[in-house]
BATI-473268 format. One line per 4 residues: their letters; for each residue x, y, z of C-alpha. Coordinates in nm, 3 decimals, always signed. Layout:
BEGIN
A> X:Y:Z ~ ... .
***
This chain:
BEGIN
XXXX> -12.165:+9.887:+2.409 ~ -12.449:+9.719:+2.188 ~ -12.620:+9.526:+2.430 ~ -12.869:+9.415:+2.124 .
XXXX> -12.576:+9.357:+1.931 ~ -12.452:+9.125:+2.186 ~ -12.749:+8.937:+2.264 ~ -12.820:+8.875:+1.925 .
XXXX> -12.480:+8.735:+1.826 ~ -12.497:+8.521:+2.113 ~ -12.913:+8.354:+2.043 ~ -12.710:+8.304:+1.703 .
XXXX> -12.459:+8.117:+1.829 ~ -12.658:+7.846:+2.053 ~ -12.859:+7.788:+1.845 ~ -13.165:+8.055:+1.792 .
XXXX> -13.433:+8.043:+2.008 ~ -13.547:+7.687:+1.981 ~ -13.292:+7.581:+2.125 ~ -13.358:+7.759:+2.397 .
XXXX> -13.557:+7.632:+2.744 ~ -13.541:+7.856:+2.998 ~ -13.339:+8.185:+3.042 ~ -13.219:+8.390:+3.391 .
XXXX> -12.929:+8.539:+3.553 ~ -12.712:+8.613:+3.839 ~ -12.525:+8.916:+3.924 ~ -12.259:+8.848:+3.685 .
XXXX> -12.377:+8.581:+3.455 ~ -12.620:+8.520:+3.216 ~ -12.751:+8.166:+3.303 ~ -12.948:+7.948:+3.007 .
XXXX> -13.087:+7.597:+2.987 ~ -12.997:+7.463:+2.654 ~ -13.189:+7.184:+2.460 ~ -12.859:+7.022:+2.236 .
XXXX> -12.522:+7.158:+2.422 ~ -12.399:+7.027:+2.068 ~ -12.535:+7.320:+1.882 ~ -12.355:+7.590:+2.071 .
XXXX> -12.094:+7.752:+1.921 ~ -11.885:+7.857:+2.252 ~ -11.596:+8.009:+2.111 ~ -11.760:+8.201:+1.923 .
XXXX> -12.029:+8.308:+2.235 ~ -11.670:+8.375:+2.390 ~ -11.532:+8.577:+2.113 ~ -11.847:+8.830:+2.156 .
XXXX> -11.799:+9.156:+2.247 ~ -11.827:+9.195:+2.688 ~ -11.811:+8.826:+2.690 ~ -11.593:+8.715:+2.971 .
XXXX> -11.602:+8.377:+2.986 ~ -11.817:+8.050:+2.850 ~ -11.868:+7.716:+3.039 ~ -12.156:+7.441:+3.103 .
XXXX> -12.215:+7.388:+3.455 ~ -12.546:+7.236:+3.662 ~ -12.707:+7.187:+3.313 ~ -12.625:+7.527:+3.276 .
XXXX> -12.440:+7.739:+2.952 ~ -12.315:+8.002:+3.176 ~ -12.173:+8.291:+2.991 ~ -11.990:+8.572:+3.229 .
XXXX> -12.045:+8.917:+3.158 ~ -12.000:+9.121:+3.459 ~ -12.188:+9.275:+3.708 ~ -12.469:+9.563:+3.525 .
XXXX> -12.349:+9.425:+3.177 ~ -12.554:+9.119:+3.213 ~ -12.849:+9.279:+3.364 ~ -12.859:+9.493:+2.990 .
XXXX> -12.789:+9.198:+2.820 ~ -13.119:+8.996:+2.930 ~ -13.336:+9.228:+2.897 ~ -13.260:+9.213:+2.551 .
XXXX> -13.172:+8.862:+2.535 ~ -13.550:+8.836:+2.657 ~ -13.663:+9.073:+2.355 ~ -13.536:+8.902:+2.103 .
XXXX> -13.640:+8.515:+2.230 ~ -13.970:+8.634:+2.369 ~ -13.904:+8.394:+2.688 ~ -13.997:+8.507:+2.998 .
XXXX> -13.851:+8.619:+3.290 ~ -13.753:+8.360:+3.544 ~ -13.565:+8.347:+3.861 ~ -13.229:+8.141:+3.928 .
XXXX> -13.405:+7.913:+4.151 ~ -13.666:+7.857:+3.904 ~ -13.369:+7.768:+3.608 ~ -13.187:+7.558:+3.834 .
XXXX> -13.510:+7.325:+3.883 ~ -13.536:+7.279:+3.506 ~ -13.213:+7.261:+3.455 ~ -13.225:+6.942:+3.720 .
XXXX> -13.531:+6.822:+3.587 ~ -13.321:+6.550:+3.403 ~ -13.090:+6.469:+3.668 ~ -13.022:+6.121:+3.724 .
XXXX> -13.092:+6.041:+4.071 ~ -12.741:+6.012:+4.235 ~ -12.708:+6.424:+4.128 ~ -13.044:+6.494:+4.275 .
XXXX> -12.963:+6.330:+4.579 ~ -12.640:+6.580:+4.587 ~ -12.922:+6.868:+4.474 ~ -13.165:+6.782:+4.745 .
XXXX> -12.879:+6.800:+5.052 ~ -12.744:+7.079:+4.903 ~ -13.085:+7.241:+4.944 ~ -13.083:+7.175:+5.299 .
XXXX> -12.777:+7.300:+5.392 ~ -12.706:+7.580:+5.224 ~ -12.943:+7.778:+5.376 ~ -12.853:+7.700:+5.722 .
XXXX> -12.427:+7.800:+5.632 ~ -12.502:+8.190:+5.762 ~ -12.606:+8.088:+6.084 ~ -12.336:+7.799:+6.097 .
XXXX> -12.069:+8.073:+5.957 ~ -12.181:+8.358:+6.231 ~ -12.181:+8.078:+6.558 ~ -11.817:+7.927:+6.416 .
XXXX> -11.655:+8.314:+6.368 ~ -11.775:+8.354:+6.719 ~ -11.657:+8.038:+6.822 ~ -11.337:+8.097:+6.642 .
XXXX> -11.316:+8.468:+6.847 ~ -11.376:+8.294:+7.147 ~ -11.092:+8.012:+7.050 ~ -10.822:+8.285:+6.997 .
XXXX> -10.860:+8.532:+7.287 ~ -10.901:+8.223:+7.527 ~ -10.522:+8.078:+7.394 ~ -10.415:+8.508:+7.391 .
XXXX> -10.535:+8.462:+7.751 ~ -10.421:+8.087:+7.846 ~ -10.046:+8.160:+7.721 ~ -10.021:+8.549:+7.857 .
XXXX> -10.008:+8.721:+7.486 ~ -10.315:+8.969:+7.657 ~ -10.491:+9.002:+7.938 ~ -10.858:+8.982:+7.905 .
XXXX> -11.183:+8.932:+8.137 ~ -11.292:+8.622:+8.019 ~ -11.596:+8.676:+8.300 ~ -11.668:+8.993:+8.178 .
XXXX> -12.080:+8.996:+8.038 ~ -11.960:+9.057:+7.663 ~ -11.740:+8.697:+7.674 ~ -11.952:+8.541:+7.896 .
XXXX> -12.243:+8.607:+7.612 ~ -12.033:+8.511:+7.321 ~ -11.954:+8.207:+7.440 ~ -12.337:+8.137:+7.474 .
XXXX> -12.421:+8.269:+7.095 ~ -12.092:+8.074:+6.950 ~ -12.222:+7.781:+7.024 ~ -12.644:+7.843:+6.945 .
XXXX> -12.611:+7.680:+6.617 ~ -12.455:+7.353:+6.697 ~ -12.669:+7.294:+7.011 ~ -12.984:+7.334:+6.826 .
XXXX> -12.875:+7.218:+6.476 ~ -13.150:+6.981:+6.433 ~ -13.373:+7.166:+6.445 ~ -13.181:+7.440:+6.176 .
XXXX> -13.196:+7.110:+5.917 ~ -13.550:+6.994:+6.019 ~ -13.665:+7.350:+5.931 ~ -13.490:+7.320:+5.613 .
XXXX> -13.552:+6.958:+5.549 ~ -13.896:+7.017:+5.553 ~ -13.919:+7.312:+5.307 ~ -13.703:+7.080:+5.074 .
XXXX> -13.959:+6.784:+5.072 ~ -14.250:+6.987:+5.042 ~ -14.403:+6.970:+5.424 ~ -14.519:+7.139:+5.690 .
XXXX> -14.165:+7.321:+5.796 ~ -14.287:+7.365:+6.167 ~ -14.375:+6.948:+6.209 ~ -14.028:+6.914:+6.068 .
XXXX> -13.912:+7.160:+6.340 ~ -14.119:+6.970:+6.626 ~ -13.980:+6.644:+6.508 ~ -13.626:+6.806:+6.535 .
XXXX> -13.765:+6.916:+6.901 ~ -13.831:+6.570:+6.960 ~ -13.483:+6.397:+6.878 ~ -13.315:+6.716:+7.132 .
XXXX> -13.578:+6.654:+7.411 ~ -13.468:+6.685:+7.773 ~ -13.607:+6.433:+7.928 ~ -13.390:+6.205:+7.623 .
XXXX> -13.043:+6.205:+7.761 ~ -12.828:+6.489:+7.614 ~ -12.623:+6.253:+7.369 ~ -12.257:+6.473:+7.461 .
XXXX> -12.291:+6.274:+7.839 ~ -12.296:+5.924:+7.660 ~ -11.942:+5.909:+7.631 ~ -11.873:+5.976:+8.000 .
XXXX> -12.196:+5.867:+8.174 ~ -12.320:+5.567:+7.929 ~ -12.632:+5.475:+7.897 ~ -12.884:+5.601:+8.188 .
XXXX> -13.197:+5.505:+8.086 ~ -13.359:+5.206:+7.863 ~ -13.695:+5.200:+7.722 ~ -13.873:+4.850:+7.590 .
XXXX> -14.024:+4.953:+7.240 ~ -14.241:+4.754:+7.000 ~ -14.457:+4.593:+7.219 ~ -14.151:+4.428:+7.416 .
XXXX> -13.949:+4.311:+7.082 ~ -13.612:+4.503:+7.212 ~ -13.494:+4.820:+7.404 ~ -13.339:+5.143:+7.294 .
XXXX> -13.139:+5.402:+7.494 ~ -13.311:+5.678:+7.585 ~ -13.070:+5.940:+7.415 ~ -13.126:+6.251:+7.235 .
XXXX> -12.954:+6.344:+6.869 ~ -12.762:+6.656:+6.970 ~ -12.503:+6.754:+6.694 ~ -12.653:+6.425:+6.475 .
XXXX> -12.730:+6.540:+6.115 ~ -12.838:+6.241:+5.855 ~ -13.128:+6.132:+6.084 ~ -13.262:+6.435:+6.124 .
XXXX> -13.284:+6.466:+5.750 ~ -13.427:+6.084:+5.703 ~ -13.694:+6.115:+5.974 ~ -13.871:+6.507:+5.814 .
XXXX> -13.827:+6.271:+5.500 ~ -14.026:+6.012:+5.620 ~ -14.275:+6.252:+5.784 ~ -14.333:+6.423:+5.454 .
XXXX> -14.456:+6.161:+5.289 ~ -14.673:+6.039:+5.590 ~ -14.819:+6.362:+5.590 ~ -14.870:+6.444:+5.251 .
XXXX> -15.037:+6.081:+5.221 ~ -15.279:+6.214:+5.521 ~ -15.396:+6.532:+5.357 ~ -15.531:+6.287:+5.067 .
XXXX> -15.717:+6.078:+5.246 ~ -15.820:+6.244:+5.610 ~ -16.160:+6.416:+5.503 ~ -16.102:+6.812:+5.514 .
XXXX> -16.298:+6.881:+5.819 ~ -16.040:+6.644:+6.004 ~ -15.709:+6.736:+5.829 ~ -15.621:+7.006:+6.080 .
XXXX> -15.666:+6.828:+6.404 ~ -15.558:+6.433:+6.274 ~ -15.318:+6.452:+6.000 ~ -15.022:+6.680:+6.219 .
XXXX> -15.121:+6.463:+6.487 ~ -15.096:+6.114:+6.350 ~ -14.766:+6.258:+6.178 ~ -14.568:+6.318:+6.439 .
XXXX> -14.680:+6.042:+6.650 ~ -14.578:+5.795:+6.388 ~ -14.253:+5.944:+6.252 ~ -14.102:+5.971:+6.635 .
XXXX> -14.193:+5.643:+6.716 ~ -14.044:+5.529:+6.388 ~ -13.760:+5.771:+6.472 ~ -13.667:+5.699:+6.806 .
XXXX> -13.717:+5.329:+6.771 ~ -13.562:+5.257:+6.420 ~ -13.419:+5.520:+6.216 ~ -13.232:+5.716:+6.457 .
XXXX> -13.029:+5.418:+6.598 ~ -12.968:+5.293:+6.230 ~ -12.850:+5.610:+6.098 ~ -12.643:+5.738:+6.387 .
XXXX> -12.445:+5.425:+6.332 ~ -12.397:+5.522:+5.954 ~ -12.352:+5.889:+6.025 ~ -12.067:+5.796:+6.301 .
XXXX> -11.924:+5.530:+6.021 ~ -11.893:+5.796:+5.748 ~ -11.782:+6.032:+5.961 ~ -11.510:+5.804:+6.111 .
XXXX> -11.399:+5.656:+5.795 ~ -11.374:+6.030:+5.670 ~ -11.146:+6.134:+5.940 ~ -10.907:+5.805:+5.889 .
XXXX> -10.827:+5.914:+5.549 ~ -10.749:+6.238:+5.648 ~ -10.560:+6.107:+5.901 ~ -10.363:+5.868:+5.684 .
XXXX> -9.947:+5.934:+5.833 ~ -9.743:+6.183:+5.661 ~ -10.063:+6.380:+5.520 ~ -10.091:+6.184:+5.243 .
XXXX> -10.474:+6.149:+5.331 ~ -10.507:+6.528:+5.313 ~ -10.272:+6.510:+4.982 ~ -10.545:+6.283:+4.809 .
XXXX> -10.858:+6.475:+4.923 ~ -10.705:+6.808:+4.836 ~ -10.589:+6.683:+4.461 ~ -10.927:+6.542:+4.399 .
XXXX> -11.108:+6.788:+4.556 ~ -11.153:+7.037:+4.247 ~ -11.248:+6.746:+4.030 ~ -11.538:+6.672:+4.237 .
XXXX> -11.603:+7.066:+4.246 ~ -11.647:+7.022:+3.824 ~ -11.934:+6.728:+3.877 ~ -12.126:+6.917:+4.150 .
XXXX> -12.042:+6.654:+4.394 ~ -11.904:+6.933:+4.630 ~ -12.298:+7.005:+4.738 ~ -12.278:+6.748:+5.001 .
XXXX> -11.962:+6.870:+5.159 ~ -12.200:+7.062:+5.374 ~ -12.280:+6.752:+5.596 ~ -11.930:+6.653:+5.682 .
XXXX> -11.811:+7.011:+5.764 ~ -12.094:+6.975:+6.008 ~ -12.112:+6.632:+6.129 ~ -11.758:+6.686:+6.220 .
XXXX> -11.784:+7.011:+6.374 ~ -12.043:+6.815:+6.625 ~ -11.853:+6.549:+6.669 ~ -11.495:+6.648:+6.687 .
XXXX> -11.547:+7.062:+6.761 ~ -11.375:+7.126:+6.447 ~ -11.407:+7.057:+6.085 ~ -11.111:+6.915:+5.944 .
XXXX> -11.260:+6.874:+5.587 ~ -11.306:+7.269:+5.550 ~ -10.926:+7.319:+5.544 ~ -10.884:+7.113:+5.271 .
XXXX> -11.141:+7.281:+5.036 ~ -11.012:+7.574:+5.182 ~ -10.671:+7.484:+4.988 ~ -10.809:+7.358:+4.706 .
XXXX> -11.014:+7.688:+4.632 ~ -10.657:+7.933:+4.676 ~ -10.461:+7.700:+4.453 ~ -10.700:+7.666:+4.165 .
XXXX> -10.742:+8.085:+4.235 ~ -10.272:+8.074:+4.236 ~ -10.342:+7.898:+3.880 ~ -10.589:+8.153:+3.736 .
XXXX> -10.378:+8.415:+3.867 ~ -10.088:+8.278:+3.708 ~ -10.251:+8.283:+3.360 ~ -10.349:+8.631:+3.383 .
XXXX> -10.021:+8.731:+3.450 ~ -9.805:+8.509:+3.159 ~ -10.129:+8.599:+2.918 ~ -10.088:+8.819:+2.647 .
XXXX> -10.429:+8.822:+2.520 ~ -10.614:+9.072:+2.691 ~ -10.920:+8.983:+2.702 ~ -10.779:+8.630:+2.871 .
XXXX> -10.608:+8.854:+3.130 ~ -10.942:+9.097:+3.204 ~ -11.126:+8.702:+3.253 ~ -10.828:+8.573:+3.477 .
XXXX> -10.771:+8.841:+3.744 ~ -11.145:+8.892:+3.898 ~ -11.144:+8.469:+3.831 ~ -10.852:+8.479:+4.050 .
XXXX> -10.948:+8.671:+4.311 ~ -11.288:+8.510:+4.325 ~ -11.128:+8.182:+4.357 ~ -10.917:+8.298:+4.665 .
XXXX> -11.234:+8.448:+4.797 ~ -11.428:+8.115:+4.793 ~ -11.593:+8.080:+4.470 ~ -11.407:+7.861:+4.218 .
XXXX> -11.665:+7.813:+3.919 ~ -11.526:+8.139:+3.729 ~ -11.152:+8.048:+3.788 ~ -11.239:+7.637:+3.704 .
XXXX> -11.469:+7.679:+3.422 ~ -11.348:+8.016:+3.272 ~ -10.979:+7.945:+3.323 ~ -10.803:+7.646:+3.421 .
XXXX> -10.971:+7.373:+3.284 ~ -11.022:+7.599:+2.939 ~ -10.640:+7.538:+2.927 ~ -10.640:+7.211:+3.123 .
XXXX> -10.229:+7.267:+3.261 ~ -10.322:+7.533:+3.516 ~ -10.616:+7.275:+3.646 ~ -10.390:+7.022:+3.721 .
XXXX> -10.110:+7.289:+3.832 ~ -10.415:+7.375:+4.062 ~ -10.504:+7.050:+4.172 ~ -10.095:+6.954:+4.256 .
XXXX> -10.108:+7.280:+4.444 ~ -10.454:+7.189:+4.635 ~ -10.286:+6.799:+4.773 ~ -9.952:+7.062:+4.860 .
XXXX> -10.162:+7.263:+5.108 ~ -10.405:+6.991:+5.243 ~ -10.049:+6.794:+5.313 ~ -9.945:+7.070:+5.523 .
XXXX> -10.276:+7.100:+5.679 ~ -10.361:+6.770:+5.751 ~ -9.968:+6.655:+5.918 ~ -10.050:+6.936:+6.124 .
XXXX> -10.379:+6.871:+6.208 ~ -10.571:+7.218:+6.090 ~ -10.942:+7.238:+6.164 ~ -11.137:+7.505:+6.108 .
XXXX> -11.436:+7.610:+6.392 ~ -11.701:+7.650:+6.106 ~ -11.808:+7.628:+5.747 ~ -11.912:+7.799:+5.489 .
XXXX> -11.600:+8.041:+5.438 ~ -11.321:+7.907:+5.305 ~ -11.001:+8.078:+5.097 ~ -10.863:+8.474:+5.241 .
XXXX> -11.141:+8.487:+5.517 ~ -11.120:+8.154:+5.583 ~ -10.885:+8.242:+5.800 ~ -11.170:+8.430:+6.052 .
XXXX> -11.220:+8.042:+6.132 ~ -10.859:+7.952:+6.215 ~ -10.807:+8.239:+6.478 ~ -10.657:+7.949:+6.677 .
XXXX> -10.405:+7.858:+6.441 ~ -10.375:+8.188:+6.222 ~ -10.051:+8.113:+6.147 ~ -10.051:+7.758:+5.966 .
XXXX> -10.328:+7.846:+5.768 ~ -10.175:+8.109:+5.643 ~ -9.837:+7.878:+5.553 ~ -10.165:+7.723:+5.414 .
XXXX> -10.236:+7.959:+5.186 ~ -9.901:+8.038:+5.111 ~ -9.820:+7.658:+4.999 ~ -10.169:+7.632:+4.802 .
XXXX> -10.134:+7.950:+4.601 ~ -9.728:+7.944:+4.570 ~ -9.762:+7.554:+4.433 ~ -9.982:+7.627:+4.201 .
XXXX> -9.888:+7.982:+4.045 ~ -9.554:+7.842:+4.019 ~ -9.621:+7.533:+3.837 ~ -9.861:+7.701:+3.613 .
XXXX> -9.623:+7.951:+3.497 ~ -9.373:+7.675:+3.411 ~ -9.599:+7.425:+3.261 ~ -9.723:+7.721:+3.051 .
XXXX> -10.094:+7.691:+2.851 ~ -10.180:+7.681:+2.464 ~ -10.366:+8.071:+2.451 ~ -10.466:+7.935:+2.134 .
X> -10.644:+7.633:+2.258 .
***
C-alpha cells in the first residue's frame, strides 16, 4: 500500500493544504479540521485506496482507515502539508472553537463526565455483581455467604462512587473551568459534610436541623448534596471565576494564603445558602420530568426516546446523557435512561450489519461489518456516519428498531446499575434482569436488520 499515494490523493481532494487547519488522529481515523466543508470532495476521499469510510462529525472530516493504516497515513499526510503534529484533544478544541454556545455547553459537561464513567462503570459492575448473586441467593438458584469478607467488601467498593460522587465531578469540574482542582474537591467536601444531614435520611427523617442565613433574611435546611450532580458543577463554576478574579488582584505575596481562602468561604456560603437549594429543585425537576416520559403507559415514552435517540447521537447532543444516567442512578438506584441508548446503539449496529450482508460492493461490506460490531459494542459514529445515514433507509430502519427495544424495556421497567457501557456488555449492568435485556437486544437488533434488508439501500447513492 502507497501510504504517500494515499495521503496525497486525499490533501487533493479537500482541498490542498489551505484548506487545511489542524490535523490528528485516533486509533483508526484520521481526524482533520477543515476551513470550507464545501470544498471536499468526499466521494472521492472515499473512493481512495484503504479508505473505509468518510463523514463530518464535531467539526470534524473524519476519514476511517483502520487501526496501523492511519498511523502511516499521517505521517505522511504531515509531510506533504507541513502541519504539525497535534493531539486529539488539542483538534477537538479548535474544532469547537466556533461552537455556538448551546454545543459548548454540551462540550463543557461532556468534559466533566466523561472522565469520571471508569470509576462510575467499575462501582455499577460491582453493584450489578452484588444485585445478581443477592436475587441467586434471595430465590434459592445458589447458595452463597453473603457475610463472607469478599461480599461483605464488594458491597462497600460497589457503592464508593455514588457516595462520594461530588466530589468525582468537583475534581473534574474544576480541571474543566480552569481552577484549582483540589478547592473544587474541598467545595465538593463541603456539600457531603457530616455534620450537614446525609440528604438519603430526608425522605424518612425530614428536616433535623435549620440554620438562619443572610443576616436573618430566611433559613435553610441543614442538608448535605449526596448523589446531587448539577450543583456541584454550578458552585466549582462559580468558584472558578472567584478565584481566578483573586489571583489578579490579591498582590503575589498574599495569593497563597487569601485567595483559596476567601474562595471557598464565599462559594459555600453562596452554595449552601443559594445555589444548592435552587438547583436541587431543578436537578429533581429534570430528573422527574425525565422519568415521566419514560414512564408514559404502554412504553410509548421509551418508544419516543429510543427513536430519537440516534438523531440526537448525529448533533452531539448525546454528551450530556452522562448527567441523567447519573442523577438517576442517585436518585432512583438505577438508570433507566442507559437501557434505552443501550437499544438504540444494537439497532443502528442490526442496520449496519444488515447492509454488509445484502451489499455487493466489497469495499461497502469490509466498512459495514467492523461498523457493525462496533455499534453493538457501544460506539455508533462508524456504523451512523459510515453506514446508515450514507444510505439514509438503514438509519431510520435503525431508529424504528431503537423505539422497538426501548418499548420493551421501558413496559418492563429495565434499569441498568451503571453507565458508561451500553450494547453486548451492557448486559454486565443488568445481572439482575439478564434475561430482558437480552429480549432487549434481540428486539433492537432483529427490528432493525430485518427492516433494513427489506427496505433495501441505493449502493449507488
Amino acid at each position: 500500500m502507497d501510504y504517500k499515494k494515499i495521503a496525497s490523493n486525499i490533501l487533493k481532494e479537500i482541498g490542498g493544504s489551505e484548506n487545511i487547519v489542524s490535523a490528528a488522529h485516533c486509533a483508526t481515523r484520521l481526524r482533520l479540521v477543515i476551513k470550507d466543508n464545501d470544498v471536499v470532495n468526499k466521494e472521492a476521499v472515499e473512493d481512495t485506496e484503504g479508505v473505509k469510510g468518510v463523514f463530518f462529525a464535531s467539526g470534524q472530516l473524519q476519514i476511517i482507515f483502520g487501526t496501523g493504516i492511519v498511523n502511516h497515513v499521517y505521517a505522511e499526510f504531515l509531510k506533504l502539508t507541513g502541519k504539525e503534529e497535534v493531539s486529539k484533544e488539542e483538534l477537538k478544541e479548535t474544532a469547537s472553537a466556533n461552537d455556538n454556545k448551546f454545543k459548548k455547553v454540551i462540550k463543557t459537561l461532556g468534559d466533566i463526565f466523561v472522565p469520571i464513567i471508569p470509576a462510575i462503570v467499575a462501582c455499577g459492575l460491582m453493584m450489578g455483581v452484588t444485585e445478581a448473586i443477592n436475587f441467586g441467593v434471595n430465590n434459592g438458584y445458589f447458595n452463597v455467604n453473603i457475610n463472607a469478607s469478599w461480599f461483605v467488601f464488594l458491597k462497600i467498593f460497589s457503592n464508593a462512587a455514588y457516595t462520594f460522587l461530588p466530589i468525582l465531578i468537583g475534581f473534574s469540574s474544576a480541571k474543566v473551568f480552569g481552577c484549582n482542582q483540589f478547592l473544587g474537591a474541598v467545595m465538593a467536601m463541603i456539600m457531603i459534610h457530616p455534620d450537614l444531614q446525609n440528604a438519603w435520611t430526608v425522605a424518612n427523617e425530614g428536616y433535623q436541623a435549620m440554620q438562619s442565613v443572610w443576616f436573618g433574611l430566611y433559613e435553610i435546611p441543614l442538608v448535605g448534596y449526596q448523589g446531587h450532580v448539577i450543583p456541584i458543577v454550578i458552585a466549582v463554576y462559580i468558584m472558578s471565576i472567584i478565584e481566578n478574579k483573586l489571583h489578579k488582584i490579591v498582590p503575589a505575596t498574599l495569593d497563597l494564603f487569601v485567595t483559596p481562602l476567601v474562595t471557598i468561604f464565599i462559594t459555600g456560603y453562596l452554595t449552601l445558602t443559594i445555589v444548592g437549594p435552587i438547583f436541587v429543585y431543578l436537578e429533581n425537576g429534570i430528573l422527574d420530568l425525565v422519568q415521566q416520559v419514560v414512564q408514559i403507559p404502554f412504553g410509548i415514552g421509551g418508544a419516543i426516546i429510543g427513536g430519537i435517540y440516534s438523531s440526537t447521537v448525529v448533533t452531539g447532543i448525546h454528551h450530556m446523557y452522562s448527567i441523567i444516567d447519573i442523577g438517576q442512578l442517585s436518585k432512583y438506584g438505577f438508570t433507566y435512561w442507559l437501557p434505552i441508548a443501550s437499544a438504540a446503539n444494537l439497532a443502528q449496529g442490526g442496520a449496519a450489519l444488515a447492509v454488509a450482508v445484502k451489499s455487493k460492493n466489497k469495499k461497502i461490506k469490509a466498512l459495514a461489518f467492523p461498523a457493525a460490531l462496533s455499534s453493538m459494542l457501544g460506539i455508533t459514529e462508524p456504523a451512523i456516519f459510515g453506514v446508515n445515514l450514507r444510505f439514509m433507509k438503514p438509519f431510520i430502519a435503525g431508529s424504528i428498531g431503537a423505539a422497538a427495544g426501548a418499548l420493551y424495556a421501558a413496559l418492563i421497567g429495565l434499569g441498568a446499575t451503571g453507565t458508561g457501557v451500553t450494547g453486548i456488555f451492557g448486559i454486565l449492568l443488568h445481572l439482575h434482569a439478564p434475561v430482558h435485556y437480552i429480549i432487549m437486544m434481540a428486539i433492537s437488533i432483529g427490528v432493525a436488520f430485518g427492516l433494513t434488508f427489506i427496505l433495501g439501500f441505493d449502493e449507488n447513492k
